[in-house]
Every structure is written in structure tokens, then in C-alpha cells.
C-alpha positions as CSV (number, residue, x, y, z in Angstrom):
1,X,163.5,153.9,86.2
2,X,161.1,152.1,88.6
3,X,159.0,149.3,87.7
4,X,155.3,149.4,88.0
5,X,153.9,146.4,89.8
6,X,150.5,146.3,89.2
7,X,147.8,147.0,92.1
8,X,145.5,144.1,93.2
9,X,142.5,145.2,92.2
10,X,143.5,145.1,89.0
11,X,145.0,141.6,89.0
12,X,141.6,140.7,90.1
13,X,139.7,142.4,87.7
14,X,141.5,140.7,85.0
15,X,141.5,137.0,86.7
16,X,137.6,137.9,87.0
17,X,137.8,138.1,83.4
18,X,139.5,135.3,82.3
19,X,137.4,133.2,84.5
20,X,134.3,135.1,82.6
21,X,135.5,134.6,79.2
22,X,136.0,130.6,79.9
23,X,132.4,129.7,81.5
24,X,130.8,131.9,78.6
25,X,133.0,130.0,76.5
26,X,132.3,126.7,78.1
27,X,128.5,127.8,77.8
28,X,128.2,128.8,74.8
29,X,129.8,124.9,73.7
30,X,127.4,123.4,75.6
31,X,124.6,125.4,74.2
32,X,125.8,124.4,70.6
33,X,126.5,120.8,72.0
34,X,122.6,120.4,73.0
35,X,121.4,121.6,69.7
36,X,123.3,119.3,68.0
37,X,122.1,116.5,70.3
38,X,118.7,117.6,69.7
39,X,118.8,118.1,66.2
40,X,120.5,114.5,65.3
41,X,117.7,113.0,68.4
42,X,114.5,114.4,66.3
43,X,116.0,113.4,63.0
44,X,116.3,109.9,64.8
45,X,112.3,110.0,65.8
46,X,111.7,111.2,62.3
47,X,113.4,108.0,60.8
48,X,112.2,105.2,63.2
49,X,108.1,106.8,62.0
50,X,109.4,107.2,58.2
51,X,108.0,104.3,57.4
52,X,104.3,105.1,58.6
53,X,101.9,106.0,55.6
54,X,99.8,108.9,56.5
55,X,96.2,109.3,54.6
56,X,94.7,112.4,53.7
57,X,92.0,113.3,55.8
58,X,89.7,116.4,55.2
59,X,88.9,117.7,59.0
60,X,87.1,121.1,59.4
61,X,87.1,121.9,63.4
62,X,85.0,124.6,65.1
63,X,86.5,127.8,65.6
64,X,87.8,128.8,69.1
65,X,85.0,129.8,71.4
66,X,85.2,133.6,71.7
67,X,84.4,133.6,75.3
68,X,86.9,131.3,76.3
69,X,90.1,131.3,73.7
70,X,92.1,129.3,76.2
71,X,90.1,126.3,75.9
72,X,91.3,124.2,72.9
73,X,89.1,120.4,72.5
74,X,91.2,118.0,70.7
75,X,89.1,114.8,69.3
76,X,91.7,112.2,70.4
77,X,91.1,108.4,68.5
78,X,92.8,105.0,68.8
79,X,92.2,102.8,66.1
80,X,93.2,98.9,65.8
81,X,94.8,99.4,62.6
82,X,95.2,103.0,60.7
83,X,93.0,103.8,57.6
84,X,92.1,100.3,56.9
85,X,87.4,101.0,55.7
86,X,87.1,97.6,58.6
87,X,88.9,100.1,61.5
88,X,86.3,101.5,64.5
89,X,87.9,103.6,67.2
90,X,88.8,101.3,71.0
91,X,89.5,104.9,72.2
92,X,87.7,107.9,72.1
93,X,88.5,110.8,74.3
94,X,88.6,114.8,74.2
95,X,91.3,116.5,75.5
96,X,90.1,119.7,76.8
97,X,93.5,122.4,77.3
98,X,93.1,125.2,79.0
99,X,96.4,127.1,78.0
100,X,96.3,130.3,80.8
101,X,95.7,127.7,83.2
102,X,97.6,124.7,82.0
103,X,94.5,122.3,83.1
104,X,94.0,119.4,81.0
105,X,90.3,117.6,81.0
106,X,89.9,114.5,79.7
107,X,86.6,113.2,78.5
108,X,86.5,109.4,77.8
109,X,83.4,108.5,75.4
110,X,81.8,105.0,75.8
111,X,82.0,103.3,72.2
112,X,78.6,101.9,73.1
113,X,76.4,104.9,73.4
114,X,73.8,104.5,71.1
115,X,74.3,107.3,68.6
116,X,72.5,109.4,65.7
117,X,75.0,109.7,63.7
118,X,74.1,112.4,61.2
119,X,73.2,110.7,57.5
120,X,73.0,107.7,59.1
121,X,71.1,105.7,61.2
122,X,71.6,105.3,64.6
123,X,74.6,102.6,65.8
124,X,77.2,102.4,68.6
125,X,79.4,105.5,68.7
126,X,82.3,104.1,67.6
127,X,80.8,103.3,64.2
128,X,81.2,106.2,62.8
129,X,84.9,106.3,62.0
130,X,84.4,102.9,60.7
131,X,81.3,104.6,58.4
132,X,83.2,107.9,57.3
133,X,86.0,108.5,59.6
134,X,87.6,111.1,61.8
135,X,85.0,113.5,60.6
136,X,82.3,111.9,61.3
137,X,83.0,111.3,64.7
138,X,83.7,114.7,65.0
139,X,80.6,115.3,64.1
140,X,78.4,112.6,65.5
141,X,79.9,114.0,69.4
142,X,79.6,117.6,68.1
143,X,75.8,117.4,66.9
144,X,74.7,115.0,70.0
145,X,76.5,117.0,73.1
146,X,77.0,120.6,71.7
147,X,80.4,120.4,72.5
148,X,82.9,122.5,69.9
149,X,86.1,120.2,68.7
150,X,88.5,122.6,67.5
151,X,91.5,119.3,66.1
152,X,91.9,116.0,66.0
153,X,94.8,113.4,66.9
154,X,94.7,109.9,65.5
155,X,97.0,107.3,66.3
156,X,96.9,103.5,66.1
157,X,97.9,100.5,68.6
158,X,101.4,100.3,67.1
159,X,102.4,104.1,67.2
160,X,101.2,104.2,70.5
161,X,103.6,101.6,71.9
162,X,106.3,102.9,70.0
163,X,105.7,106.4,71.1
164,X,105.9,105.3,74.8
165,X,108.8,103.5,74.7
166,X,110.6,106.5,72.8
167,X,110.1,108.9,75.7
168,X,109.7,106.4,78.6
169,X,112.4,103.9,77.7
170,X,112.4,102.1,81.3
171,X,108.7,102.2,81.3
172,X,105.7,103.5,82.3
173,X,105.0,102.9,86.2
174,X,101.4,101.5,86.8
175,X,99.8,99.2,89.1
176,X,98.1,96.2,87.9
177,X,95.3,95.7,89.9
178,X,95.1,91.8,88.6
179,X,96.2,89.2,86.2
180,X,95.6,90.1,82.6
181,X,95.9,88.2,79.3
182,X,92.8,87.8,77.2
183,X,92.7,89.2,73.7
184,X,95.4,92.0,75.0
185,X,98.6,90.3,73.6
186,X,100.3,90.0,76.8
187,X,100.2,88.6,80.3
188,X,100.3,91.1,83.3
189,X,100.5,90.0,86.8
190,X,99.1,91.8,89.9
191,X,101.5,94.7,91.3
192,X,103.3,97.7,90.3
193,X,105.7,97.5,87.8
194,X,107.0,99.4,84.8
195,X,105.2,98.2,81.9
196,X,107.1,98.9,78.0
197,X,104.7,100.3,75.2
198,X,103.2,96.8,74.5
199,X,102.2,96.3,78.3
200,X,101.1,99.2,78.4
201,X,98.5,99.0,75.6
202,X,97.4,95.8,76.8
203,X,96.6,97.1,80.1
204,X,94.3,100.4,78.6
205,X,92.7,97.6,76.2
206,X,91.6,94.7,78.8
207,X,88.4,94.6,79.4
208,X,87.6,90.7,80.1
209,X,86.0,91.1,83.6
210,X,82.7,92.3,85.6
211,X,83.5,96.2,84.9
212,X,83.8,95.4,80.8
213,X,83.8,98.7,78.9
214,X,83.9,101.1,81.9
215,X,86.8,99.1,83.4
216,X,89.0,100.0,80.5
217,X,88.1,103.4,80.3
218,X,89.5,103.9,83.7
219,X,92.3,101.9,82.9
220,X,92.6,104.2,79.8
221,X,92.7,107.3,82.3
222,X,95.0,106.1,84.7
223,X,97.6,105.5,81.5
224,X,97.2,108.9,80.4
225,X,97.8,110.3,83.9
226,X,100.7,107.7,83.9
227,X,101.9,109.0,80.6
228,X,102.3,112.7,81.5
229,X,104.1,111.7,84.9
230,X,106.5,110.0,82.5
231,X,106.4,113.0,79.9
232,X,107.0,115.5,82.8
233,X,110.0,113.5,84.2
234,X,112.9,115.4,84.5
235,X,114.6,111.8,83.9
236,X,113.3,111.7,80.4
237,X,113.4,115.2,79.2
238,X,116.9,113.8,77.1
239,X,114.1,111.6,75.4
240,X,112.0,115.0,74.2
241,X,113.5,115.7,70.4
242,X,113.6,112.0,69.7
243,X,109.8,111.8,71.1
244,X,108.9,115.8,69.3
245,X,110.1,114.3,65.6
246,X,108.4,110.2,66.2
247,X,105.2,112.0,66.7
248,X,104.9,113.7,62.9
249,X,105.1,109.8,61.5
250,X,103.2,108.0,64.5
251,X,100.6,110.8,65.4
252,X,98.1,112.0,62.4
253,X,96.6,115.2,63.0
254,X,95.5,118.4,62.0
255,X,98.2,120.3,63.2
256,X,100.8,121.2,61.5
257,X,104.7,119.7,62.4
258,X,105.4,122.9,63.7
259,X,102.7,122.9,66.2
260,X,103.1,119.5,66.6
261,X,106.0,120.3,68.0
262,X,105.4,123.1,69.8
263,X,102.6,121.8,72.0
264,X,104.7,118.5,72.7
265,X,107.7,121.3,74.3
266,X,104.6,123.4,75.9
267,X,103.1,120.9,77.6
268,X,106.8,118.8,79.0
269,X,108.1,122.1,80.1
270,X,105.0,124.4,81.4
271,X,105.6,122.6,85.0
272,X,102.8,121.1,86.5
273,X,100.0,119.7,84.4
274,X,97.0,119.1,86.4
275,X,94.6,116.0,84.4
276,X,90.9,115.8,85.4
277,X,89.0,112.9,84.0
278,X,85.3,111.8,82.9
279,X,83.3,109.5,81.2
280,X,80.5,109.8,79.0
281,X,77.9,108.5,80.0
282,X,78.3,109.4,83.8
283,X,77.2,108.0,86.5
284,X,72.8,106.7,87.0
285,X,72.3,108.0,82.6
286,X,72.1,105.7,81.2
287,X,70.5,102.0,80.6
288,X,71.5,98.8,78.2
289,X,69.7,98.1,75.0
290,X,69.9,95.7,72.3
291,X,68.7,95.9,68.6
292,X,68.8,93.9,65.6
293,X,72.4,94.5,63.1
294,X,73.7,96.9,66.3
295,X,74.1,94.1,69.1
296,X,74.0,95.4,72.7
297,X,74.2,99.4,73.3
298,X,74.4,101.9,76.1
299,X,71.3,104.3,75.6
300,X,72.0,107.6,77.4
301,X,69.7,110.7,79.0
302,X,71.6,113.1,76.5
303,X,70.5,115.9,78.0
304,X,71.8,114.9,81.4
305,X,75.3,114.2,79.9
306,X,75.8,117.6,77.9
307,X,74.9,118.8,81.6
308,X,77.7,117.6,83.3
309,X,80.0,117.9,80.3
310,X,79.6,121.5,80.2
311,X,80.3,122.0,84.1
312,X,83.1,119.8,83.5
313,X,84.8,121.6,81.0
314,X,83.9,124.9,82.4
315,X,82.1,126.4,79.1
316,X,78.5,126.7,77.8
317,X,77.9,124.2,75.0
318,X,75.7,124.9,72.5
């Protein structure tokens, strides 16, 4: 009888196969082989912020403007030290996120400003966490500019530096505009360079020249624009689940972990994160002022501030 030899199309077909079978194989290990990586990397950034003590703090945000759902205001605060009754916030911002458009605003508030802070008397702004913390804050920008403040993120000088040099191990690329030393821990020189998590921070904090507080809030913008270059690098996305499970121990908030989370993947993998900054007061507001137990303070046309803060952030404040 006469032997079949098989036609080439079918030798093909089955080659085809094979060849199917091994790169879904070889896919599917790789698959596994990142989870694993991942899983073992967040447990990591879980351990190294183990040792942080979190405090419980009662926050009760604003409820998400109706007319504009997108917009989420985060109340982000940098304290010296973290839950310590002596601690005032060196950083005050709100993050503005608008999530259909992936636009992040970033308003920088002056700790000068002179401020009512509501069952208080009036002091500098950044008194208030010192009075009755995140809260109060919350409320003291809330009440004085209208503005709705839907979470909070707290974080202190330590965490910070830590956090940066989880997810941009080689450093964050800035340019020093000039030498810088006093009261910041460090000593920059003039140039660009890659500066680790402790550089960093002293570079946002220094303020020991002409431009004082407005100098360093600048400086605090340009690190945060800095920061999500680094966070956006495709360079550093093997940094991501270390970075995701560090921030539960080194960030305090009232998110939950799982939110936590999922914002931190959101934002390093929605593609291109546009950063518009301000600073409260702006520009021709404002004048100095001095009084007795407060020191030296920035007094502020209010009114001409919540202006320009709702055009900024694209919403009518109340």
C-alpha cells in the first residue's frame, strides 16, 4: 500500500502551531513571572514604611461637585515632623485632578497669609494644623476661598525623601539655580544634576535669599513637575509596586490602600500628565503686615484670590 506523505499546507499549519503554543506558553510565564515580581516589590515598600506609626485623624471632605465630577481637590501637607502638637505645615498645596482630562492643577498656599481660622483667632495659615490639624486646614482654606477639598495627603520630610528615592533611585533631575546650604541639611551647588531624596527636600525647603517664601514655593513646583517626569519614566516603571506599597506607611490619607493604589497606577500609566501651577496669593494681592504673638504676615485681597482660583481651576467656588 502507498504511503501518505503529508501535503505542505498541513506541515505548516501544524509548525504554526507549535510555534503558537510556545510564545503563549512563553507569555503566559512571563505574565506569572511579573506578578510575582510585583507582588514580592510591593511587599518590599510595605516593609521598608512598616515601621511608620500612623495617627488617627477624623477628616470629613466635601462631596464631589455635581457639575464637575471629574475634578477631585486633594489637600496636600508637608510637615517637619508627623503628629508631633509642636508640627505646622512648610507645604501646603491642592492638587486639583481632572480625571476625563488627566490635567493636574497645583495650587501652592503661602504659609504666611494672614488667616481667620474658624474658632480661632486670626494667625498665619500654616497655624492651623499646628492648632487642630489636617482638619482645620481643611477648613480654614475651605471657609476663606470657597474652594471644595474632597481628601487629604499628609506626609512628612522623611517619607518624602524615602519615597523619592524608592521610585527614582538615580535621582531626580533638577537644576540648581545657586549654591544652597542654610538650615536645608545639605549643600547644593549651581547646575543640573540628579539630586537623591534628601537633596531633593533641601532644594523645595531653601528659602535663605531675596525671594524668601515665594522662592521656595517655586522651587516646591518645579520638584513636583520634576517628580512626575520621574514617576512617568518608562525607566522607572520596575520601581512602581515597590513605590504603590511604600506609600500606605509613608503617605497618611484618607484614601483607602486600595485607592491608594489605584490612583498611584492611574496616574504612572494614563500617558501624559499635564501640571499647571499657582500660588496663593497671586501676583499685586497682597501687602506685608506685622502683629503682636503672630510676627510678620502676608495680608491678601481675598476676594481677588478666590477670583483667580476659580478660573484656575476651571469651577465656580462657592
Amino acid at each position: 500500500m502507498e504511503e501518505q506523505v503529508p501535503n505542505r499546507r498541513s506541515m505548516r499549519k501544524k509548525r504554526k502551531f507549535r510555534y503558537g503554543r510556545f510564545f503563549m506558553t512563553l507569555l503566559f510565564l512571563a505574565f506569572i513571572g511579573i506578578a510575582i515580581y510585583s507582588v514580592v516589590q510591593f511587599k518590599a515598600g510595605q516593609e521598608l514604611a512598616s515601621h511608620k506609626e500612623k495617627n488617627n485623624i477624623e477628616f470629613t471632605g466635601d462631596p464631589l461637585d455635581v457639575k464637575n465630577p471629574a475634578i477631585e481637590n486633594i489637600l496636600v501637607l508637608g510637615v517637619d515632623t508627623r503628629g508631633e502638637e509642636q508640627s505646622r505645615t512648610d507645604t501646603m498645596m491642592l492638587v486639583s485632578w481632572n480625571k476625563e482630562t488627566d490635567e493636574v492643577n497645583v495650587v501652592s498656599f503661602m504659609r504666611d497669609i494672614y488667616a481667620q481660622i474658624p474658632g480661632y483667632k486670626s494667625y498665619k495659615l500654616n497655624t492651623a494644623y499646628y492648632l487642630d490639624g489636617v482638619q482645620l486646614v481643611k477648613d480654614t482654606i475651605s471657609s476663606m476661598f470657597g474652594v471644595p477639598i474632597h481628601h487629604y495627603a499628609l506626609i512628612d520630610f522623611k517619607s518624602f525623601e524615602s519615597l523619592v528615592d524608592i521610585v527614582a533611585p538615580n535621582g531626580v533631575e533638577i537644576e540648581v539655580e545657586k549654591a544652597m546650604s542654610e538650615k536645608i541639611g545639605v549643600s547644593l551647588e549651581p547646575g543640573v544634576q540628579q539630586l537623591n531624596g534628601k537633596e531633593l527636600l533641601g532644594y523645595a525647603r531653601f528659602r535663605a535669599d531675596s525671594e524668601g517664601d515665594f522662592g521656595r514655593v517655586a522651587r516646591q513646583q518645579k520638584v513636583m513637575e520634576a517628580l512626575k517626569d520621574e514617576v512617568l519614566s518608562p525607566s522607572n516603571s520596575v520601581n512602581y509596586p515597590k513605590f504603590a506599597g511604600a506609600i500606605q506607611g509613608y503617605v497618611q490619607s484618607d484614601y483607602s490602600t486600595t485607592e491608594e493604589v489605584k490612583r498611584v497606577l492611574d496616574l504612572a500609566f494614563s500617558g501624559g500628565v499635564d501640571i499647571n501651577n499657582m500660588t496663593i496669593p497671586v501676583e499685586h494681592s497682597y501687602d506685608y503686615g506685622s502683629y503682636p504673638g503672630v510676627g510678620s504676615v502676608i495680608e491678601i485681597n481675598v476676594e481677588e484670590n478666590k477670583q483667580a482660583l476659580s478660573e484656575f481651576l476651571g469651577m465656580r467656588l462657592r
